[in-house]
VOVEX-117084 format. One line per 3 residues: number of its first residue (from 1); for each residue z, y, x of N, C-alpha, C, CB. Coordinates in steps of 0.02 Angstrom, whole numbers, plus 50000, padded with zeros to 5 digits. Glycine has a CB too. Example, Ala and Ser with C-alpha at 12.3 -4.5 7.8 and 13.67 -1.06 7.14 Angstrom:
// residues 2
1) 50390,49716,50660,50390,49775,50615,50390,49835,50660,50452,49776,50565; 50354,49888,50642,50357,49947,50684,50394,50002,50645,50286,49970,50704
***
This chain:
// residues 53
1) 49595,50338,49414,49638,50351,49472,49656,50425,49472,49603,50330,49538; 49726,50430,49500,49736,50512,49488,49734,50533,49557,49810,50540,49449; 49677,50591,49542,49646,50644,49596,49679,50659,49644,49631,50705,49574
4) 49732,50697,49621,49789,50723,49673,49822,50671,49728,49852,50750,49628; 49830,50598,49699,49842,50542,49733,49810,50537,49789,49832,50493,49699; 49749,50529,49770,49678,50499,49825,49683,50539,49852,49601,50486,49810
7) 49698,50619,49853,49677,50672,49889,49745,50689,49954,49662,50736,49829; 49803,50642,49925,49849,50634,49984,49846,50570,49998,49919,50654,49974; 49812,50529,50008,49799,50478,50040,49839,50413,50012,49811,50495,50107
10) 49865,50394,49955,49903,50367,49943,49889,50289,49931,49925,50402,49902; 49818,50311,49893,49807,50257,49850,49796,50197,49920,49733,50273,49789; 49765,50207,49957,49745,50153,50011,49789,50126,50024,49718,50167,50069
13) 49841,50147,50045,49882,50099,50072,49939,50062,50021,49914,50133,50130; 49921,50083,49925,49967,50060,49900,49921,49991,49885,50002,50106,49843; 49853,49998,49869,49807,49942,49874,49814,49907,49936,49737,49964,49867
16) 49813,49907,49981,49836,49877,50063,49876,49818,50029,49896,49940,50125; 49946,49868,50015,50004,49836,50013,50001,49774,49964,50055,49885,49995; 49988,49803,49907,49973,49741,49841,49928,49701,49854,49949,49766,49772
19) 49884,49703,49867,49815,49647,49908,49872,49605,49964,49728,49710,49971; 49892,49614,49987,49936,49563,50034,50000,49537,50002,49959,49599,50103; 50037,49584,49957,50078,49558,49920,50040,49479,49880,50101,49623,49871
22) 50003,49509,49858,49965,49447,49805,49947,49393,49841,49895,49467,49766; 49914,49392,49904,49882,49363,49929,49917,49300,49975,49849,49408,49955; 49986,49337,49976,50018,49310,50040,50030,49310,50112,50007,49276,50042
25) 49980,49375,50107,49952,49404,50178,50004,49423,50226,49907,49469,50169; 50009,49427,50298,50032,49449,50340,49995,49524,50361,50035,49398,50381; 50032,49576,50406,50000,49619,50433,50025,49611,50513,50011,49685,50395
28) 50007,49647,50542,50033,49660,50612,50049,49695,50630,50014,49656,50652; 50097,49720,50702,50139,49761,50691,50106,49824,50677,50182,49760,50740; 50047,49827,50721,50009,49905,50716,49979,49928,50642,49935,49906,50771
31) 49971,49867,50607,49957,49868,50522,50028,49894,50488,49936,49781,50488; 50081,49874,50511,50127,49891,50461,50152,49951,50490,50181,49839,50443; 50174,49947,50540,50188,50045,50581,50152,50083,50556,50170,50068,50665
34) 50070,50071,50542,50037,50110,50508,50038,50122,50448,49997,50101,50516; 50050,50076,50412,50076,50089,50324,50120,50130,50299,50105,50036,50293; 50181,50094,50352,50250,50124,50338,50240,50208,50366,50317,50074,50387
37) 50210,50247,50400,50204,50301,50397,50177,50329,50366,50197,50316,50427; 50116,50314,50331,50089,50306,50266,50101,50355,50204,50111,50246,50247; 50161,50275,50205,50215,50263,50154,50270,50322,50133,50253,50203,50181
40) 50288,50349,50207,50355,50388,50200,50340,50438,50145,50381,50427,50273; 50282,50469,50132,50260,50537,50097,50243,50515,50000,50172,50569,50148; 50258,50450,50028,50245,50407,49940,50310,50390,49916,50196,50322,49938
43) 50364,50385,49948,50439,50346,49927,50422,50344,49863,50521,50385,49940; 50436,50362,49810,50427,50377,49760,50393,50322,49710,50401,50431,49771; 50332,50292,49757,50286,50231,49722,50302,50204,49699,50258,50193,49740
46) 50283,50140,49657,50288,50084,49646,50227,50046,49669,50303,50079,49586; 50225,50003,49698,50181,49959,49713,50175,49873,49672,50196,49959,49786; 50114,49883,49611,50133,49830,49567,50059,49767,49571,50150,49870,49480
49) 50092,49709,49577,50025,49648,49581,50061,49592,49574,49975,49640,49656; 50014,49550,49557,50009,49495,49528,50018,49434,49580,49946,49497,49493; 50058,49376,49607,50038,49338,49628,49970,49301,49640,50068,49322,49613
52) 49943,49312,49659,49866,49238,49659,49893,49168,49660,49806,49235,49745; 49867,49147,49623,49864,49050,49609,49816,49031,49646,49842,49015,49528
***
């Protein structure tokens, strides 16, 4: 994992995101308001996962 990442907080919520992507998951609103601000300082990401079977 790269240092500088973790150290702006990134990685959590790109794992968040992909764990529910895969999963099928829903969030709520206070889950995703919270991401998406998160998020704004990452534009840049990619957020990559796998469907689950």
């Amino acid at each position: 994992m790269d240092a500088a990442r973790l150290i702006r907080g990134l990685h959590l919520p790109r794992r968040l995101t992909a764990t529910r992507l895969r999963w099928g998951l829903s969030a709520d609103e206070a889950e995703q308001k919270a991401l998406l601000e998160r998020a704004e300082s990452c534009a840049d990401s990619t957020v990559r996962y796998e469907k689950a079977s």
